[in-house]
C-alpha positions in Angstrom: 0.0 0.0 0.0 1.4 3.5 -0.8 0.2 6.9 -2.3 2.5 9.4 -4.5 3.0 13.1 -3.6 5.2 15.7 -5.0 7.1 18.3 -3.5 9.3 20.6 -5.1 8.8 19.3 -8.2 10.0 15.9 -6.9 7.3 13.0 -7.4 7.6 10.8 -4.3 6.5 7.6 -3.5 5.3 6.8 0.4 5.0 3.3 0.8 5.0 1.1 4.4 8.1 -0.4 5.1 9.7 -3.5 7.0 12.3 -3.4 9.0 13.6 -6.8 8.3 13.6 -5.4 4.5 14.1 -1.6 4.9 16.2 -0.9 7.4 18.8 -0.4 5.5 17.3 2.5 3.7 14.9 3.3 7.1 18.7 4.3 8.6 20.0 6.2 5.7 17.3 8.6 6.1 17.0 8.3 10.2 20.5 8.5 11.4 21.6 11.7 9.3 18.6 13.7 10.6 17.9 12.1 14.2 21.1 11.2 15.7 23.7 13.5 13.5 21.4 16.6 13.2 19.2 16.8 16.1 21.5 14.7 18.5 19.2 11.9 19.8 21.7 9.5 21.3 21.7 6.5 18.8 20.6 3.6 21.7 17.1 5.9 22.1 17.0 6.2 17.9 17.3 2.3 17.6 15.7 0.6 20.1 13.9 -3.3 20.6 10.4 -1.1 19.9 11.8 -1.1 16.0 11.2 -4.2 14.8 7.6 -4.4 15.7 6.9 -0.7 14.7 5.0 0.0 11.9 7.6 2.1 9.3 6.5 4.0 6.6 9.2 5.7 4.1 9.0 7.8 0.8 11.0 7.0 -2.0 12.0 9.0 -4.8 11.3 8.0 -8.4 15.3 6.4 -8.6 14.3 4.2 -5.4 16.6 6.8 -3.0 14.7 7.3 0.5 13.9 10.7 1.6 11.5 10.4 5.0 10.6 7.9 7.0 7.9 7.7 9.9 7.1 5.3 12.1 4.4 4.0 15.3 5.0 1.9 17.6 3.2 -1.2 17.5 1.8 -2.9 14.4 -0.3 0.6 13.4 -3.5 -1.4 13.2 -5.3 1.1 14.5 -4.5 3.6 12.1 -3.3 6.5 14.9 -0.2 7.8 15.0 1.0 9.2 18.2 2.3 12.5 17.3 
């Protein structure tokens, strides 16, 4: 499941993620912003809650992440906590 946006003349594609498959690309986008930029130590960034959060993440049109979210839990019910 996913839906396209565009920003900045960008098309994007958000799409939910796994982290058993993504998280690879989940930390290219979270560890530049969250721990470099805005200095959340990296045990609080990465935690045990990750693996059974539900992860969305936008892609660009070459397959390159740009943004990633995430709830914890399995997002079943549809709220996101922030």
């Amino acid at each position: 499941m996913g839906i396209t946006a565009e920003a900045g003349g960008r098309d994007y594609w958000v799409r939910d993620a796994s982290w058993s498959a993504d998280r690879e690309l989940l930390r290219q986008v979270r560890e530049p912003v969250f721990v470099d930029e805005q200095k959340v130590p990296p045990d609080m960034e990465w935690d045990e809650d990750d693996p059974e959060a539900f992860h969305a993440l936008a892609v660009d049109r070459s397959g390159q992440p740009s943004g990633p979210a995430a709830s914890p839990g399995t997002g079943a019910s549809g709220a996101w906590p922030f």
